[in-house]
N, CA, C and O atoms as a GROMACS GRO file, in nm:
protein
  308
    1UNK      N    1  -3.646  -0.680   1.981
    1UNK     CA    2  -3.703  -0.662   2.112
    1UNK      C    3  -3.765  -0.792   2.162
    1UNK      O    4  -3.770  -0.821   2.282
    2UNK      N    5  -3.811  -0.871   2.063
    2UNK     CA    6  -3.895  -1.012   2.131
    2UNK      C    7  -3.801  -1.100   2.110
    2UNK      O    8  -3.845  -1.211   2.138
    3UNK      N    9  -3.694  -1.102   2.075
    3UNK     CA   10  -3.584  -1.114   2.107
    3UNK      C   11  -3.529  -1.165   2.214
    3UNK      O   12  -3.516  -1.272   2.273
    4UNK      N   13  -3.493  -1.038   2.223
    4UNK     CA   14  -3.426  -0.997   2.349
    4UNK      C   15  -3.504  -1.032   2.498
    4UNK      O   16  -3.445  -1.062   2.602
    5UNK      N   17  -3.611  -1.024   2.484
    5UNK     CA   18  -3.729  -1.048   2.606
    5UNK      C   19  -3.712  -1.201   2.608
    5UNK      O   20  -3.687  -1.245   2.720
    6UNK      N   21  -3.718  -1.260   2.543
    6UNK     CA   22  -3.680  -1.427   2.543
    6UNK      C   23  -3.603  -1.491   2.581
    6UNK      O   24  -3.617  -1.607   2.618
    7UNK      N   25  -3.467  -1.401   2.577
    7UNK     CA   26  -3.324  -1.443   2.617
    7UNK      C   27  -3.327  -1.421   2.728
    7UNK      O   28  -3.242  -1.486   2.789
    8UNK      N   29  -3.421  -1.323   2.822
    8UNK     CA   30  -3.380  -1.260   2.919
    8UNK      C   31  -3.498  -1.337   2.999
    8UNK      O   32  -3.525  -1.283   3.106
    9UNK      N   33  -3.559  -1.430   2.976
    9UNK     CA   34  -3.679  -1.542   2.994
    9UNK      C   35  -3.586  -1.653   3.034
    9UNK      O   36  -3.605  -1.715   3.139
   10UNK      N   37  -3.471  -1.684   2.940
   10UNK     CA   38  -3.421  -1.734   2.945
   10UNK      C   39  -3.256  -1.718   3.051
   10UNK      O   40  -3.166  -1.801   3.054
   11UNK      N   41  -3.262  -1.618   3.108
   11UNK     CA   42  -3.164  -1.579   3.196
   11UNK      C   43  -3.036  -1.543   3.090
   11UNK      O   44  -2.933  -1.590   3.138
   12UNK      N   45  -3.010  -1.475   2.959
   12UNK     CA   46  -2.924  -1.473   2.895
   12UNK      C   47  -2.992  -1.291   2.884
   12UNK      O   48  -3.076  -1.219   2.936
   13UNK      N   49  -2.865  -1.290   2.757
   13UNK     CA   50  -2.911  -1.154   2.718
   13UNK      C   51  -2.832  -1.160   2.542
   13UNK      O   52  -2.795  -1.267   2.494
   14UNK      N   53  -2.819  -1.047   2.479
   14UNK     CA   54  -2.778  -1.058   2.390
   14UNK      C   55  -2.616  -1.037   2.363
   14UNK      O   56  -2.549  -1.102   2.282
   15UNK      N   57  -2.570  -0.934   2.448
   15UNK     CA   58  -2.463  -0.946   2.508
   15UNK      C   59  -2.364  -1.075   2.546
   15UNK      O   60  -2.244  -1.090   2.522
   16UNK      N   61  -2.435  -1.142   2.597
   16UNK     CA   62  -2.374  -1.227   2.676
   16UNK      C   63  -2.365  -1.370   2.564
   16UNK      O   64  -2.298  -1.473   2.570
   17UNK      N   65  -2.449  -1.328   2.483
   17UNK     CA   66  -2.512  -1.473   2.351
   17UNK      C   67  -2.341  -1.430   2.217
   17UNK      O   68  -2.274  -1.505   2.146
   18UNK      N   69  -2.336  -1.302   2.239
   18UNK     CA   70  -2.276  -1.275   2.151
   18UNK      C   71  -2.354  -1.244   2.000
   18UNK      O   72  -2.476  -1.260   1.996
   19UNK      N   73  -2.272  -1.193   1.862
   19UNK     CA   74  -2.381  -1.124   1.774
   19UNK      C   75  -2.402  -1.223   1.708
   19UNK      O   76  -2.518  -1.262   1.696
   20UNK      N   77  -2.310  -1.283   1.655
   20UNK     CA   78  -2.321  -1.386   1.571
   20UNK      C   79  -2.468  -1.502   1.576
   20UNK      O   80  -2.548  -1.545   1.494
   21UNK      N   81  -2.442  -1.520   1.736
   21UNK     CA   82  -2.522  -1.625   1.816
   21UNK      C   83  -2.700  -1.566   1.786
   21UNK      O   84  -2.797  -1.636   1.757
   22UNK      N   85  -2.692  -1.408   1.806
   22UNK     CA   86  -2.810  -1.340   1.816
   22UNK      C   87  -2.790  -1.330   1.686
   22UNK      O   88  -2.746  -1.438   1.645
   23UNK      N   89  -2.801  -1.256   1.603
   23UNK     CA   90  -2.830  -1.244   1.479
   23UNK      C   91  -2.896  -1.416   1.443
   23UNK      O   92  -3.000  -1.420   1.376
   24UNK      N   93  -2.845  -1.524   1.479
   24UNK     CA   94  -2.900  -1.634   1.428
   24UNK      C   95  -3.044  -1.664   1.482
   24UNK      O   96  -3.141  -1.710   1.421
   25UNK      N   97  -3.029  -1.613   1.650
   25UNK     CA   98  -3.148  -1.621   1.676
   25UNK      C   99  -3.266  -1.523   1.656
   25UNK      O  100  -3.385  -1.532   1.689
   26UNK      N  101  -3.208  -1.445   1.604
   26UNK     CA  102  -3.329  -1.300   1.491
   26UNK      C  103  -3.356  -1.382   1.388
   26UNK      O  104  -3.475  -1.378   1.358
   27UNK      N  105  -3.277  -1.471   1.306
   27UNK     CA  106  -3.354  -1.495   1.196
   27UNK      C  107  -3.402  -1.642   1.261
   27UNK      O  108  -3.507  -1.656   1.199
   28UNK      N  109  -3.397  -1.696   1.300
   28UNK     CA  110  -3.496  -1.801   1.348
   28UNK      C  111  -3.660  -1.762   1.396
   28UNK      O  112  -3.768  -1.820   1.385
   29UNK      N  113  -3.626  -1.661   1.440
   29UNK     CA  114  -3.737  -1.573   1.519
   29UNK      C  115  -3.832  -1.562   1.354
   29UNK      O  116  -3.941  -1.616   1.339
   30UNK      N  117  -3.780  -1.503   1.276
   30UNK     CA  118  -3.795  -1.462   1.203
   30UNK      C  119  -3.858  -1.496   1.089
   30UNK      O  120  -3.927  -1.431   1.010
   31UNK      N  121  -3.812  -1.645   1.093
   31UNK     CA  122  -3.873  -1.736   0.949
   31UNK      C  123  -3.948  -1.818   1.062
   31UNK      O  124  -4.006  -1.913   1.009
   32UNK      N  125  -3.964  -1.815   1.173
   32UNK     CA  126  -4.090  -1.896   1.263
   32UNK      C  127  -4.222  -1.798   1.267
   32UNK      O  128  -4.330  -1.856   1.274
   33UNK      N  129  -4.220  -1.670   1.263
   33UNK     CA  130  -4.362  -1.567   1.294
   33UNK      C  131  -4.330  -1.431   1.178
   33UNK      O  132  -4.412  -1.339   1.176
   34UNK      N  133  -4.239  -1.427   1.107
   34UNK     CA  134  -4.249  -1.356   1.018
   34UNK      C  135  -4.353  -1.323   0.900
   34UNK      O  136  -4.360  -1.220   0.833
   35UNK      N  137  -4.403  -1.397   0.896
   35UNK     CA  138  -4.500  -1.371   0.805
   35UNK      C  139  -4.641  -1.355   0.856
   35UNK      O  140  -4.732  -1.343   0.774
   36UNK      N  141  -4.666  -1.354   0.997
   36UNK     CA  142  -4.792  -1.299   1.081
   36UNK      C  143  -4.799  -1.187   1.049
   36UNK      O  144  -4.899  -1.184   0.977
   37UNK      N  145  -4.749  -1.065   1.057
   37UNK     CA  146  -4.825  -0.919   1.080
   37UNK      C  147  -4.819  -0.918   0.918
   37UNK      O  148  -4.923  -0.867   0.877
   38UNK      N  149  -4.746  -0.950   0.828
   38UNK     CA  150  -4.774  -0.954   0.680
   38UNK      C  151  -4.883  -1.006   0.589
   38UNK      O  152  -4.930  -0.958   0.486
   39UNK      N  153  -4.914  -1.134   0.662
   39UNK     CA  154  -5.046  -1.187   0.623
   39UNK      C  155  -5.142  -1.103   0.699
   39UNK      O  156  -5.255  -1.120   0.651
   40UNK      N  157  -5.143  -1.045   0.767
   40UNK     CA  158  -5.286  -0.957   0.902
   40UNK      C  159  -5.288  -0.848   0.775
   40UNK      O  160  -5.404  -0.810   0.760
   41UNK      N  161  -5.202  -0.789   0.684
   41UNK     CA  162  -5.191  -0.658   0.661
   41UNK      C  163  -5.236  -0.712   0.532
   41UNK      O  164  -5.326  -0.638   0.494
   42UNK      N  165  -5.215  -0.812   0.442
   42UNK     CA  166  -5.286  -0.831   0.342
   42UNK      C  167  -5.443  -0.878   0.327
   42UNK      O  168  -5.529  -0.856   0.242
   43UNK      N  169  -5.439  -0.974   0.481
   43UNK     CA  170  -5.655  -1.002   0.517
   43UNK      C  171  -5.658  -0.859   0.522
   43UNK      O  172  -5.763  -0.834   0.463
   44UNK      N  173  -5.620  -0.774   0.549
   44UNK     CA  174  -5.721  -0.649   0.598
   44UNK      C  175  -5.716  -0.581   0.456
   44UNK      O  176  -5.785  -0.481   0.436
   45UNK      N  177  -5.630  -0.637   0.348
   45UNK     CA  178  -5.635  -0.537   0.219
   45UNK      C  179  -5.516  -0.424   0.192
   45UNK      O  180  -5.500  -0.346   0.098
   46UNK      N  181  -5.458  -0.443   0.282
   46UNK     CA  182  -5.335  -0.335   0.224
   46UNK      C  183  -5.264  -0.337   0.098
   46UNK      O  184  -5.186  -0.421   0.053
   47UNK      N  185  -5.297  -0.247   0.058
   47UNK     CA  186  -5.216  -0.268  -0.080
   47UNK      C  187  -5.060  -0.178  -0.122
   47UNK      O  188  -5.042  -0.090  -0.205
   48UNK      N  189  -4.955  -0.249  -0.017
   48UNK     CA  190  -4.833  -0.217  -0.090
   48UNK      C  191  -4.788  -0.295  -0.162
   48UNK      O  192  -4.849  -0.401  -0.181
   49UNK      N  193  -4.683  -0.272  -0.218
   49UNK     CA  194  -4.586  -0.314  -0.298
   49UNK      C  195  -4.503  -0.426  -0.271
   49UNK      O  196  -4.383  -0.400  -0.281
   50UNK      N  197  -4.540  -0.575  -0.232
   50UNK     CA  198  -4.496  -0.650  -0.139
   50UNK      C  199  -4.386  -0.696  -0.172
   50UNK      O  200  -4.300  -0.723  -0.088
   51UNK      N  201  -4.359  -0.720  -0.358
   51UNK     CA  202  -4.209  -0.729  -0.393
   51UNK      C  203  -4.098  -0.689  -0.360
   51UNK      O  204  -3.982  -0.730  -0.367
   52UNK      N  205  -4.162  -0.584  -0.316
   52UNK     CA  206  -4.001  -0.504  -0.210
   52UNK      C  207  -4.039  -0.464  -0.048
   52UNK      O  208  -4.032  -0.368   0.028
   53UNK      N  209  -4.075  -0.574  -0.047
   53UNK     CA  210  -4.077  -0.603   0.141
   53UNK      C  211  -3.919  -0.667   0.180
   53UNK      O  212  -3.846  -0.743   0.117
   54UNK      N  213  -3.903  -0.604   0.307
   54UNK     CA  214  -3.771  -0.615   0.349
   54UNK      C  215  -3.766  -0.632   0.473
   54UNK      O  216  -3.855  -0.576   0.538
   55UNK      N  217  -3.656  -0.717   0.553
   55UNK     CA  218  -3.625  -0.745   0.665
   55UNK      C  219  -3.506  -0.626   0.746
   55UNK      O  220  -3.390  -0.622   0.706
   56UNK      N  221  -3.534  -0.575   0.811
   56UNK     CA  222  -3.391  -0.509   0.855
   56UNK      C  223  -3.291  -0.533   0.851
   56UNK      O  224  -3.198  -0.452   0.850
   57UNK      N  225  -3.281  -0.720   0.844
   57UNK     CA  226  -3.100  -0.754   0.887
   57UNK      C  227  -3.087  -0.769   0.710
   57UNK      O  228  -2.980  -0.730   0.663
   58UNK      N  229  -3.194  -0.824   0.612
   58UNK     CA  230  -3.168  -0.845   0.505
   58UNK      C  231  -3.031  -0.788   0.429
   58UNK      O  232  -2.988  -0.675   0.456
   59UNK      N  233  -2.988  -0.845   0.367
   59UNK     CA  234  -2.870  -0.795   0.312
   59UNK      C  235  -2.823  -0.639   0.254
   59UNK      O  236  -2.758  -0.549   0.307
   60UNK      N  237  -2.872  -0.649   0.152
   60UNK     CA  238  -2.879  -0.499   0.103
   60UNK      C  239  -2.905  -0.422   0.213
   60UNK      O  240  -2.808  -0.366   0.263
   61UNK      N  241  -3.006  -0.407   0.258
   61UNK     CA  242  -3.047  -0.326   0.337
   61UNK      C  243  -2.959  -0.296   0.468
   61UNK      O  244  -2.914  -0.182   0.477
   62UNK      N  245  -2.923  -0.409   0.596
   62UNK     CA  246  -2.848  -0.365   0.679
   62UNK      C  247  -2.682  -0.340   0.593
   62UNK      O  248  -2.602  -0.274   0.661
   63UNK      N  249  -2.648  -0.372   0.499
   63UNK     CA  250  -2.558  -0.337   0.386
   63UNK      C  251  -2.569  -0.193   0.428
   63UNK      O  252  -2.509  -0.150   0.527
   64UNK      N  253  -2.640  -0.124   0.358
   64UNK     CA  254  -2.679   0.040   0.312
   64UNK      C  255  -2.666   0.127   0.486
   64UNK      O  256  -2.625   0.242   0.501
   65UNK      N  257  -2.712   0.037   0.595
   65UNK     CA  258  -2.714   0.104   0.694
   65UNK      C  259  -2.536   0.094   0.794
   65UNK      O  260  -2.487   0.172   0.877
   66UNK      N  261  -2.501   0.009   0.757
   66UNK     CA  262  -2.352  -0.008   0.781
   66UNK      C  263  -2.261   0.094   0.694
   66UNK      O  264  -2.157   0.149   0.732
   67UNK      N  265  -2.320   0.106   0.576
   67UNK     CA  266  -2.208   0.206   0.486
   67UNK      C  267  -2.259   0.340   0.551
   67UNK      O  268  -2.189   0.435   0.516
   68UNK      N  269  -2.347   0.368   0.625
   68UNK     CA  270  -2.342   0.495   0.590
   68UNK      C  271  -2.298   0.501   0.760
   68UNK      O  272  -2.266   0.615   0.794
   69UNK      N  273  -2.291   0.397   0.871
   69UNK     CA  274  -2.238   0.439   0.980
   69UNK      C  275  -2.048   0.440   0.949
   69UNK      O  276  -1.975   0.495   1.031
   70UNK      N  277  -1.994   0.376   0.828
   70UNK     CA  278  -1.883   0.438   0.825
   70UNK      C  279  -1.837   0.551   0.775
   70UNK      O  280  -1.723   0.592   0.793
   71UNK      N  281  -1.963   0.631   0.682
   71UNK     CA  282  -1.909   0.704   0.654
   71UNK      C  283  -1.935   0.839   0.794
   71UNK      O  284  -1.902   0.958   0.790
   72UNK      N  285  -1.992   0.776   0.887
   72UNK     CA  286  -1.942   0.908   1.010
   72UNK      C  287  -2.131   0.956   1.021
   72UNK      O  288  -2.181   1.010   1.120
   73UNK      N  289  -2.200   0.920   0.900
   73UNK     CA  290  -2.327   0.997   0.892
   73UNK      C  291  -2.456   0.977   1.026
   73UNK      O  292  -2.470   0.868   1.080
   74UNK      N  293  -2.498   1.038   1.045
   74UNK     CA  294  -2.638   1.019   1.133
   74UNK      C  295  -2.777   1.030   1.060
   74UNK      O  296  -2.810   1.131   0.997
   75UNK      N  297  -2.849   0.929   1.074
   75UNK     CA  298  -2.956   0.932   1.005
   75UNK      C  299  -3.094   1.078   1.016
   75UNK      O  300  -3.196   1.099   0.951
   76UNK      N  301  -3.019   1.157   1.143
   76UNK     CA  302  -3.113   1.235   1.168
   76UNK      C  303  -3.051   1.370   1.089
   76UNK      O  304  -3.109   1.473   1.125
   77UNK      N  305  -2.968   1.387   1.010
   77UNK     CA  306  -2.820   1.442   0.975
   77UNK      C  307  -2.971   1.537   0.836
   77UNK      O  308  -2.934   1.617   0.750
   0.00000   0.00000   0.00000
């Protein structure tokens, strides 16, 4: 989404950037302010499990969400 609001700052869109192009600019986004709301959540003391903190596009993970849109499934299913 902050993203996308940037591009569109920028008179583009994501569409128009293509995925490849966007996906690069998610992880730029990403390793520039990614670790803000993670550090806010550890000053305040949260105590999860940070070893298995994950990115959405991260591998495995958008991995697992691609297999299961071929297999036909809906997550609300």
């Amino acid at each position: 989404m902050v993203v996308e609001k940037t591009l569109a700052t920028e008179g583009t869109s994501r569409r128009e950037l293509g995925r490849d192009a966007f996906v690069e600019r998610v992880w730029a986004w990403k390793r520039e302010y990614g670790g803000f709301i993670t550090g806010q959540l550890r000053r305040l003391g949260a105590s999860c499990d940070w070893s298995r903190e994950r990115f959405t596009l991260d591998e495995g993970l958008s991995g697992a969400c691609s297999a299961r849109r071929r297999e036909g499934s809906s997550w609300s299913q």
